[in-house]
C-alpha positions as CSV (number, residue, x, y, z in Angstrom):
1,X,12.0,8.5,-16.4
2,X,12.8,11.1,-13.6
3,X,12.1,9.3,-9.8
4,X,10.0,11.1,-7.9
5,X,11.6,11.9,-4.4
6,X,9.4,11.7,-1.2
7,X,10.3,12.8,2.3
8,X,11.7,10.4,4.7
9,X,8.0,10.1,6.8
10,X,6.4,9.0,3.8
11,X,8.7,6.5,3.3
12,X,8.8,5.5,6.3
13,X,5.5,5.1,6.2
14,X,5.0,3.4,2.9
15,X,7.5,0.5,4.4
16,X,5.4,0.3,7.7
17,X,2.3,-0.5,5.0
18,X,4.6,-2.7,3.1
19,X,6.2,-4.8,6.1
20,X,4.6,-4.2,9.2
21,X,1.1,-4.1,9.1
22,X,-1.3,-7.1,10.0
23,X,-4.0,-5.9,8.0
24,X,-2.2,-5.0,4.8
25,X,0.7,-7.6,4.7
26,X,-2.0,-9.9,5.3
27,X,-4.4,-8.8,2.8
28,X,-2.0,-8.2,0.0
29,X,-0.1,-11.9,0.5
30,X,-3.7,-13.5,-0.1
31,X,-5.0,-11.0,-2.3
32,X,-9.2,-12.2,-1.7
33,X,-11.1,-12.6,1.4
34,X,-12.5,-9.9,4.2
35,X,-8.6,-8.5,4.7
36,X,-8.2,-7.9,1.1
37,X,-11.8,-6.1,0.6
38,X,-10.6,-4.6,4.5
39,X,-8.0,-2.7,2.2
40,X,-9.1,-1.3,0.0
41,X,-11.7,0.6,1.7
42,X,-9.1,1.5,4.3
43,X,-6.6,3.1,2.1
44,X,-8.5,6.0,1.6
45,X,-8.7,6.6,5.2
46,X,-5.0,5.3,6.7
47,X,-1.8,7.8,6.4
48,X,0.0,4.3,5.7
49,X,-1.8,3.0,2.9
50,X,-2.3,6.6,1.4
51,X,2.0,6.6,1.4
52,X,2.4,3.3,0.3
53,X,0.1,4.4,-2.7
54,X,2.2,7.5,-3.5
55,X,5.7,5.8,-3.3
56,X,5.1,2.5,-4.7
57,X,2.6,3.2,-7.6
58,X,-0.2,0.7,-7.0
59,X,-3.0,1.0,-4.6
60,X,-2.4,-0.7,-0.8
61,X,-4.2,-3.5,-1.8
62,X,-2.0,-4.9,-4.7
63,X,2.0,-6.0,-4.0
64,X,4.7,-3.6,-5.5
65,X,5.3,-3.9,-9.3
66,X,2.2,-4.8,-10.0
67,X,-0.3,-3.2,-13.0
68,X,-2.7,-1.4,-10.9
69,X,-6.0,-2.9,-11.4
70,X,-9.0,-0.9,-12.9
């Protein structure tokens, strides 16, 4: 299966979502409670969320590798 190659500011990007971010890191480690549901609605409105979404597979609100939830 061919990678799909993103530029280096949505990577950057996707890893800010991934590691930096109070509101997501937080959200995704618990996965329930007012953070969690805080993400989900945000990640159709933050760059971050929309580029961890795009490199990683799975919407901001669920940790990398997982099956992305209907």
């Amino acid at each position: 299966m061919a990678e799909k190659k993103f530029d280096e500011k949505t990577l950057e990007l996707a890893r800010r979502c991934k590691d930096e971010c109070p509101i997501c890191t937080r959200g995704r480690d618990k996965g329930r409670g007012f953070l969690y549901h805080l993400v989900r609605l945000e990640r159709h409105i933050c760059p971050m969320c929309r580029a961890y979404e795009k490199v990683y597979g799975v919407p901001a609100h669920l940790k990398p590798g997982s099956k992305a939830s209907a």
